[in-house]
TITOR-685714 format. One record per residue (C-alpha): residue in one letter; x negated, y negated, z negated. Coordinates in steps of 0.2 Angstrom, whole numbers, plus 5000, padded with zeros to 4 digits. Example, Ala and Ser with C-alpha at 12.3 -4.5 7.8 and 13.67 -1.06 7.14 Angstrom:
(A,(4938,5022,4961))
(S,(4932,5005,4964))
This chain:
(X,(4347,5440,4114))
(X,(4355,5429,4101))
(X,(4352,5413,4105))
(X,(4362,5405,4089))
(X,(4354,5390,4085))
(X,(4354,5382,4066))
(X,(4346,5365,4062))
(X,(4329,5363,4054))
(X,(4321,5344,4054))
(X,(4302,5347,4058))
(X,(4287,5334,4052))
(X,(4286,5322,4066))
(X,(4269,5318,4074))
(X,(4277,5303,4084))
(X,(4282,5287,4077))
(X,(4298,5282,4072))
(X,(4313,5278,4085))
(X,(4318,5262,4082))
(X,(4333,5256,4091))
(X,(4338,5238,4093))
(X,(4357,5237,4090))
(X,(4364,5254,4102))
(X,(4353,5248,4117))
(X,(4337,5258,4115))
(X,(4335,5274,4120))
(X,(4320,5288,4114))
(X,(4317,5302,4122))
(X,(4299,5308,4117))
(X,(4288,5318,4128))
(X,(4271,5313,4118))
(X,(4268,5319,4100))
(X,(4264,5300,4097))
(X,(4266,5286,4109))
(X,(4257,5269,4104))
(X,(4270,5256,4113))
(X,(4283,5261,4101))
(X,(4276,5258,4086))
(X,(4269,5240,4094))
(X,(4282,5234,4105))
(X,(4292,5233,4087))
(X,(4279,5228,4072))
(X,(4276,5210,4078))
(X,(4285,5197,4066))
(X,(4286,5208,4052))
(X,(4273,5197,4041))
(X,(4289,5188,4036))
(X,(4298,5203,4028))
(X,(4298,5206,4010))
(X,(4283,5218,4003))
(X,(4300,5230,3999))
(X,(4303,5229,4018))
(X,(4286,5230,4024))
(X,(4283,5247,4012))
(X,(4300,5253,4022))
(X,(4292,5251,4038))
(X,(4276,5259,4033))
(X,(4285,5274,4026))
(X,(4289,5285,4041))
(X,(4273,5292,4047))
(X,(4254,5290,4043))
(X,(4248,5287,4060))
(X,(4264,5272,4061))
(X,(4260,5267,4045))
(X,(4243,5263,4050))
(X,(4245,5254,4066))
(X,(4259,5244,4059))
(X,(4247,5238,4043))
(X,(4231,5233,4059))
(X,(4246,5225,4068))
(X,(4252,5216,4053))
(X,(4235,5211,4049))
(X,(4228,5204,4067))
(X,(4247,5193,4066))
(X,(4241,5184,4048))
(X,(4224,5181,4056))
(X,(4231,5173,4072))
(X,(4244,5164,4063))
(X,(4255,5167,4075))
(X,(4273,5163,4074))
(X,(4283,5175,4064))
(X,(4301,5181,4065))
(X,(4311,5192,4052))
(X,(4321,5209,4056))
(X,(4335,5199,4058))
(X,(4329,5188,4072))
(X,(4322,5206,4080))
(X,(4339,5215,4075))
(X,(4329,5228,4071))
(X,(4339,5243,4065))
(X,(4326,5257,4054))
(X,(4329,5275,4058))
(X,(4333,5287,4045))
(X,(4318,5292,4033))
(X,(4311,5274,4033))
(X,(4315,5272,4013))
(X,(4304,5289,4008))
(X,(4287,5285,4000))
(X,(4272,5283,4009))
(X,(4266,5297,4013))
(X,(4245,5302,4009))
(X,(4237,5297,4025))
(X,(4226,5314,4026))
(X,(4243,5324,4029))
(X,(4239,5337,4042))
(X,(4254,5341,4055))
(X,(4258,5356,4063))
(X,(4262,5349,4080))
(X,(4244,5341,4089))
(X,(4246,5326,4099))
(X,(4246,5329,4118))
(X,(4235,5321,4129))
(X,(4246,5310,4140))
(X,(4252,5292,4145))
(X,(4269,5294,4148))
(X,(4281,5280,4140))
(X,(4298,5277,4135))
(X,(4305,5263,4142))
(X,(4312,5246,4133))
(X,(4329,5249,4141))
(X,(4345,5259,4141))
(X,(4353,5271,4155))
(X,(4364,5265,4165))
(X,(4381,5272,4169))
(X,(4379,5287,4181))
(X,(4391,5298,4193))
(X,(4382,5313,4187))
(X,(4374,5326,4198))
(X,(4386,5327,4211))
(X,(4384,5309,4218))
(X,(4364,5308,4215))
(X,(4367,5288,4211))
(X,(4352,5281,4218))
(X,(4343,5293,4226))
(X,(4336,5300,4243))
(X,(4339,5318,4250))
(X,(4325,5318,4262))
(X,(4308,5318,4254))
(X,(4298,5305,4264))
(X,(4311,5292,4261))
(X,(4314,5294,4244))
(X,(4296,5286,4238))
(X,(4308,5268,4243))
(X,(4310,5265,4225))
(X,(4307,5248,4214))
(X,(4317,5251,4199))
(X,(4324,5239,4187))
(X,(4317,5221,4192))
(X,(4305,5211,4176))
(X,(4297,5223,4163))
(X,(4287,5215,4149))
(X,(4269,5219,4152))
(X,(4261,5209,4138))
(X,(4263,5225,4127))
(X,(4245,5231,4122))
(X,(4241,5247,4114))
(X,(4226,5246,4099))
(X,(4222,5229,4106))
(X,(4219,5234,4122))
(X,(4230,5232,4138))
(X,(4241,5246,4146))
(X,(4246,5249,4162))
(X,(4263,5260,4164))
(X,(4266,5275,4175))
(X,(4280,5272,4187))
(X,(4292,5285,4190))
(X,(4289,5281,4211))
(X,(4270,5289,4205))
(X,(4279,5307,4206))
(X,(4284,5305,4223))
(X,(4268,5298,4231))
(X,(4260,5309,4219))
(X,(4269,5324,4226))
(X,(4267,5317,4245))
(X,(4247,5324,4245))
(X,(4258,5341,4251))
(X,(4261,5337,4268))
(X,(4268,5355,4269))
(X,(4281,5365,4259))
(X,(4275,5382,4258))
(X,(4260,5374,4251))
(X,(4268,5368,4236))
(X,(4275,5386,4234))
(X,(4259,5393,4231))
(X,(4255,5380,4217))
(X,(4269,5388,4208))
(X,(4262,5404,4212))
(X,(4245,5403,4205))
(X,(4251,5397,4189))
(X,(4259,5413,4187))
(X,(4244,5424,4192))
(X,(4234,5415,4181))
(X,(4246,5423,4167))
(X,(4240,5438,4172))
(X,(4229,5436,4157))
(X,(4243,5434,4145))
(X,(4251,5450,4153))
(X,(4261,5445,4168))
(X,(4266,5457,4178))
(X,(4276,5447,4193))
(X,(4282,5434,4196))
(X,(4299,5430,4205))
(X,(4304,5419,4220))
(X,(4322,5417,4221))
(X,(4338,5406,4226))
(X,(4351,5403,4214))
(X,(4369,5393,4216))
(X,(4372,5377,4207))
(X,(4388,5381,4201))
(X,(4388,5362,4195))
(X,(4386,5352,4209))
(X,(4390,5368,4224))
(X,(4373,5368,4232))
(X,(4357,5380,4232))
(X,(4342,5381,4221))
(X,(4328,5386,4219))
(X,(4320,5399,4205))
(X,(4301,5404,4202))
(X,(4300,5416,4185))
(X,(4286,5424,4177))
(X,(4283,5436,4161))
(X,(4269,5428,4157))
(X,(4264,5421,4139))
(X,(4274,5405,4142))
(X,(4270,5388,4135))
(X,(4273,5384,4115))
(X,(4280,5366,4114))
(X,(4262,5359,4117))
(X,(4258,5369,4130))
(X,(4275,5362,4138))
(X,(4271,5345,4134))
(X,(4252,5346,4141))
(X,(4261,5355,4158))
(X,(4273,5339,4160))
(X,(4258,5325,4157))
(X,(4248,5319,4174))
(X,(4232,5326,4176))
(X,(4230,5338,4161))
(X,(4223,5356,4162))
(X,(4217,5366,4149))
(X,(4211,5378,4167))
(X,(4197,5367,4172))
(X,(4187,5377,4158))
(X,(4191,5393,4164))
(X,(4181,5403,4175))
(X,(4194,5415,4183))
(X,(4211,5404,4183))
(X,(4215,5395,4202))
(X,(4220,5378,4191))
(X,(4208,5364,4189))
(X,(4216,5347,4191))
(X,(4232,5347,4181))
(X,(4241,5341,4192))
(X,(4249,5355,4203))
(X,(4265,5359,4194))
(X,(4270,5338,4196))
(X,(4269,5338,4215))
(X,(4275,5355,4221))
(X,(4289,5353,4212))
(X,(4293,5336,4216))
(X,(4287,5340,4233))
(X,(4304,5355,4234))
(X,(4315,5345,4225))
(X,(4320,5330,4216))
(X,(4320,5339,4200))
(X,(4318,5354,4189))
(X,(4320,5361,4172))
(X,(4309,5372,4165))
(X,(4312,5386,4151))
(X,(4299,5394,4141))
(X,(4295,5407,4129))
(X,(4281,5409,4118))
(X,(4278,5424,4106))
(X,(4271,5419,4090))
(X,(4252,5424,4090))
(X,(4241,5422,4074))
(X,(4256,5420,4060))
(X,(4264,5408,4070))
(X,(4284,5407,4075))
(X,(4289,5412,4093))
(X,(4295,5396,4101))
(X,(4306,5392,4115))
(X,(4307,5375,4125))
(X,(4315,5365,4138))
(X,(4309,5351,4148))
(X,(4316,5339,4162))
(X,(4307,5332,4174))
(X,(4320,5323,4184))
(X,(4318,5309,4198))
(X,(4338,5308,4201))
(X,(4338,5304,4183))
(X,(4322,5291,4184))
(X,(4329,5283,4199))
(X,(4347,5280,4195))
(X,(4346,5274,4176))
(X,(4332,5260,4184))
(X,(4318,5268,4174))
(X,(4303,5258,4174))
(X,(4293,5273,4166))
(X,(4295,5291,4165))
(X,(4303,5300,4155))
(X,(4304,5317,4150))
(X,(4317,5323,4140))
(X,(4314,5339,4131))
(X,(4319,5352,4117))
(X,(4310,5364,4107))
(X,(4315,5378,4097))
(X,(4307,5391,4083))
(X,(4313,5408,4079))
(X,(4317,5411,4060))
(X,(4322,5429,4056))
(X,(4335,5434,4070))
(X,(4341,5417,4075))
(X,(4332,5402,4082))
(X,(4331,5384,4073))
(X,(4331,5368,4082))
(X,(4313,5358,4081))
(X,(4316,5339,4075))
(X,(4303,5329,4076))
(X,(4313,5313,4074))
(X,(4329,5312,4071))
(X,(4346,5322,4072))
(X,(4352,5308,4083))
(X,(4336,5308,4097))
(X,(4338,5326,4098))
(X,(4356,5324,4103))
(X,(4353,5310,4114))
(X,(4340,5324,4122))
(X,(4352,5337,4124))
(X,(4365,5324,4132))
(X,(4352,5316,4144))
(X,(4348,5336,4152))
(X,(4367,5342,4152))
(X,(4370,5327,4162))
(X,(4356,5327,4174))
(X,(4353,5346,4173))
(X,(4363,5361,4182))
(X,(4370,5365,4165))
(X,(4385,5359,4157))
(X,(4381,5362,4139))
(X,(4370,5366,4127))
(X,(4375,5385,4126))
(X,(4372,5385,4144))
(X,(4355,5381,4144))
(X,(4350,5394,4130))
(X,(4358,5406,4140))
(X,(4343,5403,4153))
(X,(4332,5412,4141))
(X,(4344,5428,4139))
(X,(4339,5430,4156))
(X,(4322,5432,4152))
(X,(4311,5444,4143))
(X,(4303,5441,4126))
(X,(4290,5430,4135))
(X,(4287,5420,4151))
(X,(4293,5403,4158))
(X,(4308,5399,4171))
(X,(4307,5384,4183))
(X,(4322,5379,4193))
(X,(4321,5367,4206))
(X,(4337,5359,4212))
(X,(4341,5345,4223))
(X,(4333,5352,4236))
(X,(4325,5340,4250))
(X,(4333,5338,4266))
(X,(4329,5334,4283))
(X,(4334,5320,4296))
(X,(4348,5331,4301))
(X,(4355,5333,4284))
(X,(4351,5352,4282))
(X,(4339,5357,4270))
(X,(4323,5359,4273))
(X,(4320,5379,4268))
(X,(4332,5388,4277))
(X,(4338,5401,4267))
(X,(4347,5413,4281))
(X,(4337,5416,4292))
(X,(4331,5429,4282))
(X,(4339,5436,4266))
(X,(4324,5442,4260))
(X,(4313,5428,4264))
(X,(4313,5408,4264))
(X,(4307,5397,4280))
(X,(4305,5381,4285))
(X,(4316,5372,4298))
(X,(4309,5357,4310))
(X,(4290,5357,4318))
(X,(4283,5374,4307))
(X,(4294,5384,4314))
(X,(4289,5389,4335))
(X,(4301,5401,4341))
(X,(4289,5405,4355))
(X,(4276,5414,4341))
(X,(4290,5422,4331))
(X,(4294,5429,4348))
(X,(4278,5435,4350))
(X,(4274,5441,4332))
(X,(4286,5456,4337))
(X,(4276,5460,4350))
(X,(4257,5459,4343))
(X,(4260,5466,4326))
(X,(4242,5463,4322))
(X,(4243,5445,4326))
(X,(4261,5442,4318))
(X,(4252,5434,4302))
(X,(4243,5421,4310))
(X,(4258,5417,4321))
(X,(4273,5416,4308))
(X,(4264,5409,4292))
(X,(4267,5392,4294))
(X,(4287,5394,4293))
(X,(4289,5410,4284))
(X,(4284,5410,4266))
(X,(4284,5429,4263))
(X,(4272,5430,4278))
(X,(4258,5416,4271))
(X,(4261,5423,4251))
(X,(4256,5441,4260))
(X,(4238,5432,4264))
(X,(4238,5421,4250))
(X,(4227,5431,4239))
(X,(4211,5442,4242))
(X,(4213,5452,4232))
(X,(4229,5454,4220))
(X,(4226,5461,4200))
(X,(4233,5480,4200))
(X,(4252,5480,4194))
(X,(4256,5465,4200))
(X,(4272,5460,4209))
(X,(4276,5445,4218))
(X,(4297,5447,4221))
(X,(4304,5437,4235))
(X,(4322,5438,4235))
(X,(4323,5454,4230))
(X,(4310,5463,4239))
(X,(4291,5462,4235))
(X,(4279,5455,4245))
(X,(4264,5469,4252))
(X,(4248,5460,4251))
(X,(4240,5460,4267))
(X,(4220,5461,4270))
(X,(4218,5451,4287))
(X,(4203,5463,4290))
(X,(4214,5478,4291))
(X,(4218,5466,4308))
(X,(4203,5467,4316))
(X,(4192,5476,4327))
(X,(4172,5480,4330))
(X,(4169,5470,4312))
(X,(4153,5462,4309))
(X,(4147,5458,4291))
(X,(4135,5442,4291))
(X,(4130,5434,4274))
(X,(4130,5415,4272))
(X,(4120,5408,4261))
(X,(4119,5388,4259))
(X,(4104,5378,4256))
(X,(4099,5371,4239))
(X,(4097,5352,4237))
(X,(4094,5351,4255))
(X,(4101,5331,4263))
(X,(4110,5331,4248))
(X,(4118,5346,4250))
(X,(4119,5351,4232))
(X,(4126,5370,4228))
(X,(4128,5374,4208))
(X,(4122,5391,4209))
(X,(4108,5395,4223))
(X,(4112,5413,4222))
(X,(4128,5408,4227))
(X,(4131,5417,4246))
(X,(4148,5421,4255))
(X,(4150,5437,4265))
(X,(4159,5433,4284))
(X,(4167,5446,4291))
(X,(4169,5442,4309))
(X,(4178,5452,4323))
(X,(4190,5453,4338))
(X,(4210,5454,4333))
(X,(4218,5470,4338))
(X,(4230,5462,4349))
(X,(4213,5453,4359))
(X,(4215,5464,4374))
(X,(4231,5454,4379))
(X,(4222,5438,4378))
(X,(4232,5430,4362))
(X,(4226,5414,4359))
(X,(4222,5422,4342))
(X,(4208,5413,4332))
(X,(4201,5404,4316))
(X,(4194,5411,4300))
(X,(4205,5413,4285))
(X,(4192,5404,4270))
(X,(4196,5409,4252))
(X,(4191,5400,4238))
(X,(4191,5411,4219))
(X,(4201,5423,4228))
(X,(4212,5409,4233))
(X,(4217,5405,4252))
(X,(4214,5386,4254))
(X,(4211,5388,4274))
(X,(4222,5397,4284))
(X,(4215,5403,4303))
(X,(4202,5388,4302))
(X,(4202,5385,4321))
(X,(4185,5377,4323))
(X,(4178,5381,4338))
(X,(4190,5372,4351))
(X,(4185,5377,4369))
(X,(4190,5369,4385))
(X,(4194,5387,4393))
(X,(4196,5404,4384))
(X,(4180,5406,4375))
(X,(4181,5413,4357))
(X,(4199,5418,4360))
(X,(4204,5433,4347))
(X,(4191,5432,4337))
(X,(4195,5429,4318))
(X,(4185,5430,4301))
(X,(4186,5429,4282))
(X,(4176,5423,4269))
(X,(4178,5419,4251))
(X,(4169,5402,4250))
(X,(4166,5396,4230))
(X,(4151,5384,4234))
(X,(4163,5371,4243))
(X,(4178,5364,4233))
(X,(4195,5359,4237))
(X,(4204,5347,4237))
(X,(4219,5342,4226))
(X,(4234,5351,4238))
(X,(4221,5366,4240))
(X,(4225,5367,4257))
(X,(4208,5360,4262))
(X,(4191,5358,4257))
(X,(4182,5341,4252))
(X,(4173,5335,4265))
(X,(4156,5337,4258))
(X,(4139,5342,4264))
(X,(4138,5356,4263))
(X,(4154,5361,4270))
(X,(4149,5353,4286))
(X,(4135,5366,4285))
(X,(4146,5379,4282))
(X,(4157,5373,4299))
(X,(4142,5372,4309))
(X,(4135,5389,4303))
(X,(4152,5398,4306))
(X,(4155,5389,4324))
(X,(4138,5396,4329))
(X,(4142,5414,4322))
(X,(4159,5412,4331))
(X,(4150,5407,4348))
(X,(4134,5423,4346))
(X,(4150,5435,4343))
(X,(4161,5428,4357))
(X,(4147,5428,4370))
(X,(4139,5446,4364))
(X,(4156,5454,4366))
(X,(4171,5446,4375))
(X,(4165,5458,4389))
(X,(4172,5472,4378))
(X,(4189,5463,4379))
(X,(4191,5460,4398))
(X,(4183,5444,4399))
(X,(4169,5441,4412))
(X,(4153,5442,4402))
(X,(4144,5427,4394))
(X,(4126,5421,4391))
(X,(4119,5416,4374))
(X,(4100,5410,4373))
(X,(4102,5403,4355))
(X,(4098,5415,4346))
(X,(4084,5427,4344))
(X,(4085,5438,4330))
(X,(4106,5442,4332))
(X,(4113,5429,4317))
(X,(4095,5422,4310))
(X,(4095,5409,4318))
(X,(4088,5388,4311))
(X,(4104,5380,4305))
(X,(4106,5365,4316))
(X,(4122,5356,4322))
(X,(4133,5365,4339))
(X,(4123,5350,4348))
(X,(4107,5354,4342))
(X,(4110,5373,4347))
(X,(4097,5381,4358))
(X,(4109,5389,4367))
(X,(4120,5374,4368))
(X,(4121,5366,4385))
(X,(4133,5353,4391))
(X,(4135,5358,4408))
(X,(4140,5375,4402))
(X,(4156,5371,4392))
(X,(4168,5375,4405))
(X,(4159,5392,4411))
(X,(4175,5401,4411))
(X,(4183,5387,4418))
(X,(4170,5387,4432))
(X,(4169,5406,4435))
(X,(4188,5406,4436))
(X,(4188,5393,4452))
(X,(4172,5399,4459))
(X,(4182,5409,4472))
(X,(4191,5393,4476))
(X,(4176,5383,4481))
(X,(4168,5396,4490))
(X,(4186,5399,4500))
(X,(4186,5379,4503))
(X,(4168,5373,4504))
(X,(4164,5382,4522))
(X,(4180,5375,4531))
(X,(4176,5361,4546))
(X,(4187,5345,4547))
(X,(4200,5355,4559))
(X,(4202,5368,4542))
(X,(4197,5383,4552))
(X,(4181,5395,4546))
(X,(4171,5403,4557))
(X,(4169,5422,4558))
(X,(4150,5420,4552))
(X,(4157,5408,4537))
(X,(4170,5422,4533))
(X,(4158,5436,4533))
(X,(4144,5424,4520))
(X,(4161,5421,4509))
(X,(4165,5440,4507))
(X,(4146,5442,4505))
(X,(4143,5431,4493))
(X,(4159,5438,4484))
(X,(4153,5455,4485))
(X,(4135,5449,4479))
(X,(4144,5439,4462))
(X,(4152,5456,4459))
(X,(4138,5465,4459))
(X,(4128,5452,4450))
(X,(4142,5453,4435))
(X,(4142,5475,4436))
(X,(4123,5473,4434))
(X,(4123,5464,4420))
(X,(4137,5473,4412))
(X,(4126,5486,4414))
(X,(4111,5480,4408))
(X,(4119,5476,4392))
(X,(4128,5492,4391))
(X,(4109,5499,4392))
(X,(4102,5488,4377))
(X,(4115,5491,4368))
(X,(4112,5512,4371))
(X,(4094,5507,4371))
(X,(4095,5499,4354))
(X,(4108,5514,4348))
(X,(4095,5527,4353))
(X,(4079,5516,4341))
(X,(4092,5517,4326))
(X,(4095,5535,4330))
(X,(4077,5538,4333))
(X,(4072,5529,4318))
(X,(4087,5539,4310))
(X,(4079,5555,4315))
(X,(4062,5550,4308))
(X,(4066,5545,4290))
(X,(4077,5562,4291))
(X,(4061,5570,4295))
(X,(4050,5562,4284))
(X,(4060,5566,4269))
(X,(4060,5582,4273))
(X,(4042,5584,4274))
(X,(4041,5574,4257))
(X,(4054,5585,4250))
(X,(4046,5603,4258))
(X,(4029,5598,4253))
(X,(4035,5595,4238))
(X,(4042,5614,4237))
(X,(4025,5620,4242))
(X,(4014,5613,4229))
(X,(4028,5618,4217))
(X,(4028,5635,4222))
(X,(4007,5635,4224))
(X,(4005,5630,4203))
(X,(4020,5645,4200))
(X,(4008,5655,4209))
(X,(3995,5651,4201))
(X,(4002,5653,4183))
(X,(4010,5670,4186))
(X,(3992,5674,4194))
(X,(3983,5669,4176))
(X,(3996,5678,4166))
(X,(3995,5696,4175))
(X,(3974,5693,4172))
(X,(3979,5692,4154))
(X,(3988,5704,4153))
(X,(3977,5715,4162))
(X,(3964,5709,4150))
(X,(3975,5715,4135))
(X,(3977,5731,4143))
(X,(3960,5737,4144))
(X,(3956,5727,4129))
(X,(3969,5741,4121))
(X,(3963,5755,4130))
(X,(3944,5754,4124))
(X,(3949,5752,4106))
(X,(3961,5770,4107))
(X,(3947,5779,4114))
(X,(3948,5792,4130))
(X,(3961,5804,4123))
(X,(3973,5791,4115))
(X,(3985,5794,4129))
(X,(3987,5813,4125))
């Protein structure tokens, strides 16, 4: 596509630039920014009314503050200084007339706080040398920036508090692991779904600029106009939170998983025009290299927009020729790209639509490598150090049906396989080059059980939103159970949306609930920021002690089935409707009883060791009670496999019975109901041969006794 770019200078909804000689440096991310307007106005009282109409002259919303700042100076006789004394220098456009302050712009404000800061960049190396910065992410929060600051700025008369640039990285630090961050990325792109998406891509790409990897997440979604852009940069906006079927609610996720991958990233993004309006295209930085080696005090956000006119596309001013320059300068020297014909190529590798994030400088480890490791796999990415067990990938290749639950903690294609329920019809997630087949971790299990949950109302301050609200928990044994895998947990979805995966919750001493694994979708319980956990609320806890106890009833009713030694449960009565209570407060729960496997394992061993005199030696008769009392335990544990195996035939044979009535009885219903139907067609073809016998005769007597000849 075309990307020729002409010039067009667009209404600006932010106040002016001032500069103070060549050392001020604005690059806008808000639509308007109060501190600009006041960290300039005071000592203006002194300037001629011809100046003072000047300054007033470049926006209404300036204009305004600058006449309340000039106002609260005369009333607090403060001590004035002129334009000189404050070598201020007035942008271009400050000697128009004043505009009428009901003029309505076409670009709305965005809701943010981020400012420009009252200083100049300092000299860098550029990309290659990263001046300043940290590769490895847990070290690179050790950042102060430029020492002093003026803090007695106010905004509207009330005090301000800046956003540090060292906010992204603790920001970012709520991911304590990477493919978490990933997902982030990834629900923003299903939720475009809505706007048309169809996939969404997971690549690496070569930084040609500074010779090292990158990475690339690309949707054909709707894309963001330059609003949309601005309100996807600011901390802690969503525009989701009020919509019922998107994953995003806090605003917050883009920030820290991309922070949280890498040092930086740029984003491209294309809107078609909807309802009259131009198809726009954008750009934004969000760069810590950038922030930490110019000693930024506050982030900074350098962006560009564009419209398309006709067949070409026309740069968006909203200030002055010289900040969108300064713009452009500050991305080519801190982006992949070496010029501005380079970036707008980004979007000739896109479609009409969709946004395009790329993520460079790419966290290391303590061992200088990076921490995705891109060749293990060609069509996959993974994570070195601690998430990576070369025992379970081992193992994976051997229990297929537990290779899921033993590689998604290193292997990105294998947790974005579970990520989702349930994935929309058509669409793709590409990673690498290969797309990834959902996976249904039910299709893993064996002799499934359905059990609804629902949570109490208002109950100890439990408090659900909706008490019709229940979760389906579908609870069974892995496939792979028979070889004892130490298999176990329940993956708990939130609005389709993995946030736990294999919540072990149950942890047994010995082997008890070993292979059995559940999923639920859970939308009473919320989660928390890095949606990779829930908040510890109420009725969660609830939730864990129901699930434990479904868990336990499961494990004991059926690890026989498995090659385990049978268990007793007394807990419960009527299968899974059982009070809710704590594991403590169980009926079934006994103390004593935690380590029955452990017991019935070393039972032998007592018996072998208990009989023995002080010499070591057993006597024949002590022998003989050993081997009898060994013979006595197997029997014991045949008897009561087969007393179970007898309820459960017993209990097969009522359903079958009960079965066989209701078949019967609605047969009955259904061949008495043929009878009487057949009974009133009886009786009516009955009355209608009398009447027509009735007719007959009538007919004969009226002819007389020779009508026939």
């Amino acid at each position: 596509m075309d990307n020729h770019v002409k010039q067009e200078i667009q209404p600006t909804t932010s106040p002016a630039a001032f500069t103070q000689g060549e050392t001020v440096t604005l690059i806008d991310l808000c639509s308007s920014d109060d501190s600009d307007v006041e960290e300039n106005v005071n000592g203006l009282e002194d300037v001629g009314s011809a100046d003072r109409r000047r300054y007033n002259s470049g926006n209404p919303v300036c204009a305004k503050r600058a006449r309340d700042a000039l106002e609260v100076e005369r009333n607090n006789n403060a001590k004035k200084a002129t334009v000189d004394e404050l070598a201020v220098r007035l942008p271009e456009g400050f000697s128009q007339s004043l505009p009428p302050e009901d003029v309505t712009y076409a670009f709305p404000a965005a809701p943010c706080n981020f400012f420009v800061p009252n200083s100049s960049p300092q000299p860098s190396s550029g990309m290659s040398g990263r001046t300043g910065s940290c590769k490895q992410f847990w070290k690179a929060g050790d950042y102060e920036g430029a020492p002093g600051g003026n803090w007695d700025l106010s905004s509207g008369g009330f005090d301000h508090v800046r956003v540090h640039p060292k906010f992204l990285h603790s920001n970012a630090t709520s991911h304590k692991w990477a493919l978490g961050a990933f997902a982030e990325l990834l629900d923003n792109a299903l939720d475009e779904v809505a706007s048309g998406a169809t996939y969404v891509k997971v690549d690496m790409l070569e930084n040609k600029k500074a010779g090292n990897r990158m990475l690339l997440i690309e949707d054909n979604g709707g894309g963001m106009d330059p609003e949309k852009m601005r309100q996807c940069m600011s901390l802690g906006y969503s525009a989701k939170s009020k919509l019922a079927n998107t994953i995003g609610q806090y605003g917050n996720g883009f920030k820290t998983s991309t922070m949280r991958l890498g040092a930086d990233v740029i984003v491209f993004s294309r809107c078609p025009g909807k309802d009259g309006k131009s198809s726009t295209q954008s750009i934004g930085l969000l760069s810590y290299t950038f922030l930490r080696s110019t000693g930024k005090e506050d982030i900074v956000v350098p962006m560009l927009d564009y419209k398309r006119k006709d067949s070409e596309w026309s740069k968006i001013v909203r200030s002055s020729i010289r900040d969108w320059d300064k713009n452009v300068e500050t991305i080519i020297q801190w982006s992949p790209f070496s010029s501005e014909e380079d970036l707008l190529h980004q979007f000739d590798l896109m479609s009409d639509r969709g946004t395009r994030i790329i993520i460079y400088n790419l966290w290391e480890n303590d061992q200088g490598m990076l921490e995705l490791d891109f060749d293990a796999d060609p069509h996959d990415i993974q994570l070195r150090g601690v998430n990576r067990d070369e025992k379970n990938i081992k193992m994976a290749s051997e229990y297929p049906n537990s290779r899921h639950f033993l590689t998604y903690k290193h292997s990105l294609r294998s947790y974005v396989s579970i990520l989702y329920l349930r994935i929309p019809p058509g669409f793709r997630m590409i990673l690498r080059g290969s797309d990834v087949e959902h996976h249904n971790v039910v299709n893993d299990m064996m002799q499934t059980e359905h059990i609804t949950y629902r949570p109490q109302y208002g109950v100890d301050g439990g408090f659900v939103k909706d008490s019709n609200m229940s979760a389906v928990v579908t609870i069974g044994f892995v496939k792979d159970a028979r070889h004892h895998v130490d298999v176990q947990g329940f993956n708990v979805y939130h609005k389709n949306r993995l946030i736990k995966p294999f919540w072990r919750i149950w942890n047994a001493s010995g082997s008890d609930g070993r292979g059995v694994i559940g999923v639920l979708e859970a939308n009473f319980v919320e989660p928390a920021h890095d949606k990779q956990g829930f908040e510890r609320t109420t009725v969660l806890s609830r939730l864990e002690t129901r699930l434990i106890q479904m868990q336990k009833i499961y494990w004991s009713t059926n690890c026989h089935k498995i090659g385990y030694a049978p268990r007793r449960h007394k807990g419960s009565v009527n299968g899974y409707d059982y009070k809710e209570s704590s594991p403590e407060n169980d009926p079934g729960y006994d103390p004593s009883r935690r380590n029955a496997s452990h017991s019935i394992s070393t039972s032998d061993k007592f018996c072998s060791s208990s009989y023995k005199g002080d010499n070591g030696a057993s006597s024949d008769k002590e022998l003989l009670l050993q081997k009898e009392l060994r013979r006595e335990k197997e029997r014991n544990k045949e008897l009561e496999a087969e007393v179970n195996e007898a309820r459960q035939q017993i209990e097969n044979m009522r359903k079958e019975q009960q079965s066989l009535v209701d078949i019967f009885s609605e047969e009955r219903d259904r061949r008495d109901g043929e009878e009487e139907s057949l009974r009133n067609k009886l009786e009516e073809a009955s009355n209608t041969i009398e009447v027509l016998l009735d007719k007959v005769r009538k007919l004969e007597g009226s002819k007389g006794p020779n009508w026939r000849r």
